[in-house]
N, C-alpha and C positions, 0 to 999 in steps of 0.2 A: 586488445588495443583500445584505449578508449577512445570516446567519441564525446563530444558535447556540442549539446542545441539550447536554443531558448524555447522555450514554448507559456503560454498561457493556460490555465486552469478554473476561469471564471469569466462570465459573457457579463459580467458587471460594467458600466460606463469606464470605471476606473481600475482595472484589472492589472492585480503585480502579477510579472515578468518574472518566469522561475528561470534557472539553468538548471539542465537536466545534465549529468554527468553518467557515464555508462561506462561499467571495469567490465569487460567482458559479463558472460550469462545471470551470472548472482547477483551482480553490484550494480543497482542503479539509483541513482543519489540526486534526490527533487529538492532545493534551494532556494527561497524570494533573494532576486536582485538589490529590491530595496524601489524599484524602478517600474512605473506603472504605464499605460497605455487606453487607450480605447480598444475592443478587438474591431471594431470596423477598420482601424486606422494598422490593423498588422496584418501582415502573409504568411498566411497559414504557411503557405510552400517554403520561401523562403527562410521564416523561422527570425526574420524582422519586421524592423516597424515598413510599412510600405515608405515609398522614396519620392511623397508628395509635399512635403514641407518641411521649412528648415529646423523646426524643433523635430520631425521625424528623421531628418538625416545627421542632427546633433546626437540622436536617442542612438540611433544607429550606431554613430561613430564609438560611443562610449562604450557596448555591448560589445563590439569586434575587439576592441582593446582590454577589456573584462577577457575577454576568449582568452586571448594572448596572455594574460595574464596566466590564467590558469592553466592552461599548457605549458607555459614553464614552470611552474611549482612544479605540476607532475613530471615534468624532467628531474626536476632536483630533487628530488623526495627518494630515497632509496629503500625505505620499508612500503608497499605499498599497503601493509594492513593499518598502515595510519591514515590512511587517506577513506574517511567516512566522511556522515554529516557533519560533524563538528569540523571536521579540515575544511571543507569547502564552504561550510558558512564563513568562517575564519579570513580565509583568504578571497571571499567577497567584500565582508565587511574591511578585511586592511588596504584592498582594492581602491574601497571608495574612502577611506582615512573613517572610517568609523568608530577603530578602537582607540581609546586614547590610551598611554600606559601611565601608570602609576607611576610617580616618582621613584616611591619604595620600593615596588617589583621590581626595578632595575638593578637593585641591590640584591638580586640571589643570581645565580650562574643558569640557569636557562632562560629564564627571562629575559636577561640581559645576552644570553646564544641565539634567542629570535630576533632583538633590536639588531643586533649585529649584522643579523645576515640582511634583515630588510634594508641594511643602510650598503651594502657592499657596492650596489650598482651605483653610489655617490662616489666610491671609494677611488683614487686617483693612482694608477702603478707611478713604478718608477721612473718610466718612457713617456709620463707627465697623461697618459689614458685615461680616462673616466669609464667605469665599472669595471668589473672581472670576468671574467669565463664562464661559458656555464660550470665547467669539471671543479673550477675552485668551488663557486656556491653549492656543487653537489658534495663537495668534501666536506665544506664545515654545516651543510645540511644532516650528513650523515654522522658527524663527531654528537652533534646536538641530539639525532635521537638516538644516540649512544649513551647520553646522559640522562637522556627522559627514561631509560631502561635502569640505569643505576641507580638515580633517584626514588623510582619506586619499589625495586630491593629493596635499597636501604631506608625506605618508608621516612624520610626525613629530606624537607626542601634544605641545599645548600645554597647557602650564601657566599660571595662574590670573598667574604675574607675568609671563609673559612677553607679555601682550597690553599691548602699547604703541605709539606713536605708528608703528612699521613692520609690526607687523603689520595695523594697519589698515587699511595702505595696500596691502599684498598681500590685504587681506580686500575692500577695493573692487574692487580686479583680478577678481578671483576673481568675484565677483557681480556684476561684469560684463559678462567674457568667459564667461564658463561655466555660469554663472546667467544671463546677459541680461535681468538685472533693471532697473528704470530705476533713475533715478538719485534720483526718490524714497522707491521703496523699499528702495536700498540706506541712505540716510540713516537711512530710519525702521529697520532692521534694526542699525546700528550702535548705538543707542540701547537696543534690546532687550540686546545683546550687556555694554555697559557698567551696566546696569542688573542683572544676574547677576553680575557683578562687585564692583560696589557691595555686593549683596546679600553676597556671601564676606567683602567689607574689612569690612561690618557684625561677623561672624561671628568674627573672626579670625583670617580667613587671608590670607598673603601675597598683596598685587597689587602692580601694578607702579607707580613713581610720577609716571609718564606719564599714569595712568589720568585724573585729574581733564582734559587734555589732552585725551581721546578722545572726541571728538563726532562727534555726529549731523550731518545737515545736512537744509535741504528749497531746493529749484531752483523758480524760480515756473515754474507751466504755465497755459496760459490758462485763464480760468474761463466754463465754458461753462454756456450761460443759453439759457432758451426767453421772449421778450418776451408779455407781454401778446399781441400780435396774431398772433405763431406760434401761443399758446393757442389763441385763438380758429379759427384754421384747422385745428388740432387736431381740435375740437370740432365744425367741421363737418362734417369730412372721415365718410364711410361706410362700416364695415369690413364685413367678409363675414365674416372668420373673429369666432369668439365670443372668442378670445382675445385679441384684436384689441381688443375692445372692453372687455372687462376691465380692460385693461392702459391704455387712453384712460380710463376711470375712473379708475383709482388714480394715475395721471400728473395727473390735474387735483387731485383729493383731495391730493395732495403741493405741487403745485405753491402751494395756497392754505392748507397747515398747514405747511409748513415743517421735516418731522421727516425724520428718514435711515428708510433703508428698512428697516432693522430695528423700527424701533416703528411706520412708515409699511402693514404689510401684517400688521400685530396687531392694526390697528384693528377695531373690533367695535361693535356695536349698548349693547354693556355701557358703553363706554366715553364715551359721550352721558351728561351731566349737565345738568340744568338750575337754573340762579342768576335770582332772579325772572324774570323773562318771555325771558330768555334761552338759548338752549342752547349748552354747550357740550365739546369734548372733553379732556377728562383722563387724561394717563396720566402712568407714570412713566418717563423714557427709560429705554434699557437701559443705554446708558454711561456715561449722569454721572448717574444715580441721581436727577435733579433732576424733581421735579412739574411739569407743566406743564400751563394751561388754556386751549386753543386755541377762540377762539369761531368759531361754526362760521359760516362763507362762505356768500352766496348758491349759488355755484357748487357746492359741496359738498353743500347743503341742496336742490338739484336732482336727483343722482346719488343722493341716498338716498331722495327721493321717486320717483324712477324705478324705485327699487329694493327698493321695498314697507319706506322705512325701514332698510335694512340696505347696509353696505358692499360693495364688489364680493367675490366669491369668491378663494379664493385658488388658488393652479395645483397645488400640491402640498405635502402637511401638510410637508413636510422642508426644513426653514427653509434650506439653502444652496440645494438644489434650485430653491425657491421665490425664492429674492430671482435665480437666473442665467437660470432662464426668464422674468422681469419684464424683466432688461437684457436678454434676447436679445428677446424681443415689443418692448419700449419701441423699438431700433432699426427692428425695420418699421413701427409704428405710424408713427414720423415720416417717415418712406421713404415709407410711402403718401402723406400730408398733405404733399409736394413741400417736407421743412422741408430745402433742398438749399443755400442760400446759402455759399459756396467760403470757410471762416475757418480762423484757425491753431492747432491742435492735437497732441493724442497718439493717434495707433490705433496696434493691436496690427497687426503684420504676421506673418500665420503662416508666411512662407518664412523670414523672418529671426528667427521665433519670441521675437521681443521689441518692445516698445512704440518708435516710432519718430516724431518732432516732423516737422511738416510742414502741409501744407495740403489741407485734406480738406472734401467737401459734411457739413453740421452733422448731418446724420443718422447718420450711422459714427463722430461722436465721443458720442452722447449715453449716457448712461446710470444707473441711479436714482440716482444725486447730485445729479443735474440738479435735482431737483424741490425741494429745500432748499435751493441755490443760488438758484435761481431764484426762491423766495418772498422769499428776504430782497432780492435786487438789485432785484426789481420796485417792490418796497414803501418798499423806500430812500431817500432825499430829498423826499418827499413830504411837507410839512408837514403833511397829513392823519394821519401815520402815524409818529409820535417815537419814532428810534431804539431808546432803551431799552422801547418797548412790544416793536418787534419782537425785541429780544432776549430779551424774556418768552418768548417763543414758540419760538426758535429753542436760548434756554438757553446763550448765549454768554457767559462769563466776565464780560469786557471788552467794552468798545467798542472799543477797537483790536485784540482778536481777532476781533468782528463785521467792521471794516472791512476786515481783513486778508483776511478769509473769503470778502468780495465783491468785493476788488481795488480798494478804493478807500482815496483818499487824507483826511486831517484836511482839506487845502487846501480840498476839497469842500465845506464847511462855509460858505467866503466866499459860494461862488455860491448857495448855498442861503438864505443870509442876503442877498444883491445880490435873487434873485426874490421874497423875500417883503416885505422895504424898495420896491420897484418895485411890488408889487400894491397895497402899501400908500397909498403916493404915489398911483396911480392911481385912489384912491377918493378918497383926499382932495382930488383934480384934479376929478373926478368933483362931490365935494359943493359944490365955490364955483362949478361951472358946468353944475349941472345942466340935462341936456336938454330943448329946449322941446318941450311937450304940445300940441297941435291939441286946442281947447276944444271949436272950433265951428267949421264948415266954410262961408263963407257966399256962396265964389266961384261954387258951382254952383246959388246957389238966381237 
């Protein structure tokens, strides 16, 4: 876990302010702020300037928000072997605007992947927001040092036009031999990479004009689902570890709201609303900004009465932490509960240290996606339950990005209309011939 403090290293009048950075036992990484003091005038204990005057509580202010700064890099950084001296001078000195860029440098494809990201928190969504998520800036933090890994392969800086239809195709090699990325997330990474792009041709700088040409892609994989009566075996099943059963709570609570596991283990007692005699849950997702009012399930409405009213716990306040111990529990949970039946999918093979298609017992492919997959496929075709309600819930564009979501086809639509014309029929069979009633029994008297 890291840690950072400020501390001093010299009893001079005028002594720079380092930041001390601490990666666990090996790594610890000393820094000038750029930021000087008197040591009479700092606390030692505290690790600031003391809080006697207003130039000491300005010095202050700036150091706490330095802090902050760098805590969030180190969220968004997803190699942590890049994170040395050179990182943390870096993102001191972009801190206080020390570096200025080159015009030119804007002109090659990483240089211009760092402007990008440092500009994102300007950037305005569509729901008219100012800045993005952390998960987007750790997305295109991670596409970037995807490219700082290619580019020194291939021992040659690329420029902003020279990414075109052949580079792409040495950028899929690349991220797949030596990344062993699949082949969906090489798509979704091309898409990152052209979207930086776009963002420069915005700008006016040269791309190439191949660019429009340079797509994404997605490869269908199957869509893995828990039925209804997996649930219930779920639920009967008896865990011994407490985590165990945590984790059998917020899998049900998913599986009957329908929400990804970022707003799925946010959920909270706060988050209960009641609309006349109804209760239900509201929140705002985190990635399409969209409100959404999930009326709340029997089944759910069990797990919080079990639970004095309140959601299950969560494993650890540290939201990636938290959602990789949920998939690592979620797979024993179903391992215990025998959910073993042999179907076709993607696991991770750690000798070949990349995701591999094949055929696998349904427990070693599950994981939190499952439980929003799984609300919408269960609930699907049921004319109890009209598509666009469950897209209330689930917050889908479209109805063919709903169906796309659940692998199903328009055609579905026939048979869905054949069983409710055939119920219907049978009632109306039903009314010209209803069944005869025994008034009075009179053979046994």
């Amino acid at each position: 876990m890291a840690t950072l403090k400020f501390t001093l290293r010299s009893k001079k009048d005028n002594a720079p302010i380092y930041l001390r950075l601490t990666l666990g036992r090996n790594k610890d990484i000393f820094r000038k702020t750029g930021l000087f003091i008197n040591p009479k005038e700092w606390g030692t204990k505290t690790g600031h300037p003391k809080q006697n005057s207003a130039t000491n509580k300005n010095l202050s202010t700036q150091l706490r928000k330095l802090e902050s700064c760098v805590f969030d890099k180190l969220n968004e950084e997803s190699n942590p072997d890049l994170i040395d001296g050179e990182w943390l001078q870096k993102t001191i000195d972009v801190f206080f605007n020390r570096i200025k860029k080159d015009t030119n440098e804007l002109l090659y494809l990483i240089p211009y992947g760092e402007h990008f990201i440092s500009n994102l928190e300007y950037k305005v969504t569509q729901k008219g927001r100012k800045g993005v998520s952390i998960s987007t800036r750790k997305k295109y933090r991670t596409i970037v040092n995807k490219l700082i890994e290619f580019e020194k392969k291939r021992k040659k800086e690329i420029l902003l036009k020279d990414v075109d239809l052949q580079f792409r195709t040495e950028l899929i090699k690349f991220f797949s031999n030596s990344g062993k990325l699949s082949d969906n997330t090489i798509g979704r990474y091309l898409k990152f990479v052209k979207s930086i792009c776009l963002d420069a041709q915005k700008n006016g700088i040269e791309t190439n004009p191949q660019l429009n040409h340079f797509k994404g892609f997605t490869v269908k994989v199957p869509k893995i689902t828990l039925s209804f009566e997996e649930l219930e075996q779920i639920k009967n099943t008896t865990y011994t570890n407490p985590n165990h059963e945590i984790t059998k709570d917020w899998l049900i609570i998913g599986c009957y709201t329908g929400q990804r596991v970022s707003d799925l283990l946010r959920m909270n007692s706060s988050f209960i609303q009641q609309l006349q005699s109804f209760e239900f849950i509201v929140l705002e997702q985190i990635k399409t900004e969209k409100l959404v009012q999930i009326p709340i399930h029997p089944e759910v409405k069990k797990i919080l009465e079990k639970r004095d009213h309140e959601f299950p716990p969560i494993f650890t306040k540290n939201i990636d932490s938290n959602k990789a111990l949920f998939n690592k529990y979620l797979k024993q949970v179903c391992e215990i509960a025998e959910i073993n039946d042999v179907i076709k999918g993607n696991a991770y093979d750690p000798k070949k240290r990349r995701t591999i298609e094949g055929e696998y017992e349904k427990h070693l492919l599950v994981s939190s996606h499952i439980c929003r997959r799984s609300f919408a496929t269960n609930f699907y075709g049921n004319p109890k339950y009209p598509t666009p309600l469950l897209m209330n819930i689930t917050a889908h564009g479209t109805e063919k990005m709903f169906l796309e979501y659940i692998g199903k086809k328009p055609l579905d639509y026939g048979l869905q209309l054949a069983q409710i014309w055939a119920n219907e029929a049978l009632k109306e069979k039903n009314k010209e011939n209803p069944p005869l009633t025994v008034l009075k029994n009179v053979a046994n008297k």
